[in-house]
N, C-alpha and C positions, 0 to 999 in steps of 0.2 A: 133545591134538590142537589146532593152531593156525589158527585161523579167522581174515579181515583179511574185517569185513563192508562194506568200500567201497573200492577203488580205479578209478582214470580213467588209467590206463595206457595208452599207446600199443600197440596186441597188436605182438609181434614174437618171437620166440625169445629175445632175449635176456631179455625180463621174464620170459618163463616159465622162462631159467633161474634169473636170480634168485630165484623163487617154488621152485626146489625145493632153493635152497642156503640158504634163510629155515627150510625144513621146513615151508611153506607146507600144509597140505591144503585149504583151501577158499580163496575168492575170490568175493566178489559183482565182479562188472567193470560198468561203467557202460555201456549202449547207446545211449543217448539222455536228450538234455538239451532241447534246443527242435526237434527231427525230428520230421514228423509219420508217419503209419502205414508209407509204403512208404519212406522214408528209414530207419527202422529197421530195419525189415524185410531190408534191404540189409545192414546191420549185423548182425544177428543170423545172415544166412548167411555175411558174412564170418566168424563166431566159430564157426560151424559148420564151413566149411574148415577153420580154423586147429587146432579140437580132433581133424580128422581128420588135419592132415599132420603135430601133436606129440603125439599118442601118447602116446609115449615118457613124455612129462611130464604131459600134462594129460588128463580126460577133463569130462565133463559134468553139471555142478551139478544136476539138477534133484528132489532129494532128500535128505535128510541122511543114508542112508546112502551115497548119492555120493561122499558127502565124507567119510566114515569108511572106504570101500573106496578112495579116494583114499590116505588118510592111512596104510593100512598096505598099497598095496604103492607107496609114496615116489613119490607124484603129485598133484597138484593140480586137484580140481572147482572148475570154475569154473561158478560162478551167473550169471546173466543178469537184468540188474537198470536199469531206469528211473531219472533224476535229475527226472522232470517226466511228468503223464501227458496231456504230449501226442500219444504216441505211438497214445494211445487215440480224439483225435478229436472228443470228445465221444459216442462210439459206443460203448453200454454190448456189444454183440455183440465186440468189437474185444480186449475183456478177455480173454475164453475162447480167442478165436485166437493172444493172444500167448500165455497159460498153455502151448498145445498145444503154441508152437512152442521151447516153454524158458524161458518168461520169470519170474522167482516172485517178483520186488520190483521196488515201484514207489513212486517220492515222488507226491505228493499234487502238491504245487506244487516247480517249481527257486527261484528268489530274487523271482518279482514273481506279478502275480493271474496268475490263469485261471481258468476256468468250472468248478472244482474250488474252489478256495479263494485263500487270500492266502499269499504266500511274504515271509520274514521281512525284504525292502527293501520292504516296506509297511507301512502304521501299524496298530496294532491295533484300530483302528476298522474292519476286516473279518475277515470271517472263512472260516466253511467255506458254500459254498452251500449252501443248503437244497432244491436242486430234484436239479441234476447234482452235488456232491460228497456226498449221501448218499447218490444212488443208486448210485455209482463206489463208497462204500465197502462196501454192500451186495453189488455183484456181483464184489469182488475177495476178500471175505469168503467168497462163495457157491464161487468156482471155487479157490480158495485159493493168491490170490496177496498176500502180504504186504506191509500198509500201512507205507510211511515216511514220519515227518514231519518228517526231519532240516534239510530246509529253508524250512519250514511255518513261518510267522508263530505268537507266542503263542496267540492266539483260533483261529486254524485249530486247530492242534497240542492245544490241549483239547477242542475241540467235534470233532475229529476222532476222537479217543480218548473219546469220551462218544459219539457214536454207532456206533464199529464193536463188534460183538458178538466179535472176536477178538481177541489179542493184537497193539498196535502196537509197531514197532520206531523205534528211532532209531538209524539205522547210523552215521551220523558226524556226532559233537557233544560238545562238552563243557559242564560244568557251569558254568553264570554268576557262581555264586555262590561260585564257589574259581578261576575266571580271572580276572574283576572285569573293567569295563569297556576296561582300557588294553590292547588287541590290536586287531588291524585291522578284524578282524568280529566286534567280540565281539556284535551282532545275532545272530548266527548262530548261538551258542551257548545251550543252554536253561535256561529261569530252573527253579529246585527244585521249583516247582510242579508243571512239566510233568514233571520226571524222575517223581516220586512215581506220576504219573497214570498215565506208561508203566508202572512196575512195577506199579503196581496191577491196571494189566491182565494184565499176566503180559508186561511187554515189556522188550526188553534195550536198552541204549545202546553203540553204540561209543565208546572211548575213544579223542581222535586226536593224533596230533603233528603236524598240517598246523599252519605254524607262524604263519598269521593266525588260529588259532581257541585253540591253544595257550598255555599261561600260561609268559610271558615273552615269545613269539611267536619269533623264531629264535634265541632264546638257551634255550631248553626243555632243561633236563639230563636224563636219565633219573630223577634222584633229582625232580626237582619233577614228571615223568611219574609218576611212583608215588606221586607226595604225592597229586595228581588221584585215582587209580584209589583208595586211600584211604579219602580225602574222597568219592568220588559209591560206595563200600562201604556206609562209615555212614552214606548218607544213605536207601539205596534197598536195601539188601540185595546181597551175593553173586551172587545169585544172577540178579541182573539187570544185571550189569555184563560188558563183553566190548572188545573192539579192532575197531576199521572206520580205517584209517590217512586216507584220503580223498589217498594218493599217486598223481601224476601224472606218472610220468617216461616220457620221451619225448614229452611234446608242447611242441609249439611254438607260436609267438607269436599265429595262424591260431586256430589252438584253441583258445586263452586269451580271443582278442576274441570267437571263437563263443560260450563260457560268458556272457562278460560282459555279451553286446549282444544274440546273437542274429540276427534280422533288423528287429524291433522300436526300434534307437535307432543313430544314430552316433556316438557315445562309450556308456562305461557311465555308468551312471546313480549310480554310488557311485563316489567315488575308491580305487582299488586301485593299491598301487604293483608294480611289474613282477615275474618270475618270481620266486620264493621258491625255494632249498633247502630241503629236509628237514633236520633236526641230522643233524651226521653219523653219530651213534650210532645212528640210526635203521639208515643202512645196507642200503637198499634191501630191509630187514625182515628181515634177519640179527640184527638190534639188539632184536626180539622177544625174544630168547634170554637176553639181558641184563637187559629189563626182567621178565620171568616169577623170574630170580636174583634180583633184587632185592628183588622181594615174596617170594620162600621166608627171605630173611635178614629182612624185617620183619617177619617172625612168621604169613605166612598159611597152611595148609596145604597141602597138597601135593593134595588133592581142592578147595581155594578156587582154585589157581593154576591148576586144570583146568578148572574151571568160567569161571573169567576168562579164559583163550587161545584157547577155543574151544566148551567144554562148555555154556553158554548159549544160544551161537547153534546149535550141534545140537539143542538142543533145541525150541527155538523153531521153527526151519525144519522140525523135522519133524513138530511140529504145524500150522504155518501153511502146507504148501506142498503138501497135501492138502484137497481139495475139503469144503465142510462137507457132514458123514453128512446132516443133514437135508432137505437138497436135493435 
């Protein structure tokens, strides 16, 4: 069953048919990046029409048997998932309202601080706050909405994962230390340390072919996509390894300066050069298909290749997207 634990997709019909000619069953989709509560809010009922007028294609993430009942009768759950927790306000009550309204992932920090922690265009001379980002990880632990530190600063992304008592995730990032720094953000990507700490926890990493985080960066083959999946195998186990693509198609220029700036600067604050393709292979995730062949021909089983496409994240989500019993 094939799981994509990050995309920022434009909603339209035609992604969602993409997603079912990929053999897509789940989807975390992004709702908010720098929007505070009712700007989301707005977005999460947009994606609530959208999963009632496709049907046909899609229904509603908010469990990993969602996306297992998805996955066998040829439709795609789509999860409801934060890039930033601003959406929360600073309002630990704000957590359980989103939980209610579908929402099961959420990043810690997008790319710079907040009263959460430091996002990775910060020095690691900060980190997770000790007042509101323990209490944020305490009550998203409590309602059981699952922490991402995909674009969490070093020092955040450990002390993050050193204080939540549950499994954290990193939906989309790759490994530092088989990219190397020659790609556009290779900040972005996490150093071995932190993979280690995620599996320790019991957390999984998406693998991505976004091709500023990517090794070679738009020249990414499948075969050096598989050298990656690999490499962060031996590094971290099987069994904590999975695919978050972090693909954006359909948006336009609008929505590219919103990720980058915000309302907070007028330029970005890091040089990023203009839209990026996908490799073609990628293939608006059709190219899934291709890279799952390729690891059965380098010797991985046929239960590791299940475990990598999707089997991971089922199972993590269907521990993390449940309330903790003790509560």
């Amino acid at each position: 069953m094939l799981v994509d634990a990050l995309q920022f997709v434009k909603p339209a019909r035609e992604r969602f048919e993409e997603w079912h000619a990929a053999g897509i069953a789940g989807v975390h989709a992004t709702v908010a990046i720098w929007e505070d509560s009712t700007e989301t809010m707005r977005e999460v009922g947009r994606w609530q029409r959208l999963l009632a007028e496709n049907a046909d294609l899609l229904r509603e993430g908010r469990s990993a048997d969602d996306i297992r009942a998805a996955g066998s009768d040829g439709r795609t759950a789509v999860v409801l998932g934060f890039q930033n927790s601003s959406p929360f306000e600073d309002d630990l009550d704000l957590v359980g309202a989103f939980h209610q309204a579908g929402v099961r992932i959420a990043q810690l920090t997008y790319n710079t601080q907040n009263s959460a922690g430091a996002g990775c265009w910060e020095g690691d001379d900060a980190g997770l706050s000790r007042t509101y980002g323990i209490n944020l990880i305490r009550e998203m632990n409590r309602v059981g909405m699952l922490i991402d530190v995909s674009h969490c600063n070093e020092r955040t992304s450990l002390e993050a994962l050193e204080a939540s008592e549950r499994p954290v995730a990193i939906t989309h990032a790759n490994p530092r230390g088989f990219v190397g720094e020659n790609v556009e953000l290779a900040f972005r990507n996490k150093s071995d340390t932190v993979l280690k700490k995620a599996a320790e926890s019991g957390g999984v990493v998406g693998l991505s072919m976004y091709p500023r985080i990517a090794p070679s960066g738009v020249d990414c083959t499948v075969a050096q996509f598989c050298d990656m999946i690999a490499y962060t195998v031996d590094l971290i186990g099987v069994e904590h390894v999975g695919l978050g693509s972090d693909y954006y198609a359909g948006q336009g220029d609008e929505e590219l300066h919103w990720w980058r700036q915000g309302r907070w600067s007028r330029k970005p604050m890091v040089p990023i050069s203009g839209p990026v393709e996908f490799p073609e292979w990628f293939a608006a995730g059709r190219g899934y298909a291709t890279v799952l062949e390729h690891l059965r021909k380098r010797g991985f089983s046929e239960s590791e290749v299940e475990l990598i496409s999707g089997g991971n994240w089922l199972r993590m989500f269907g521990a993390g997207f449940v309330a903790d019993s003790r509560n």
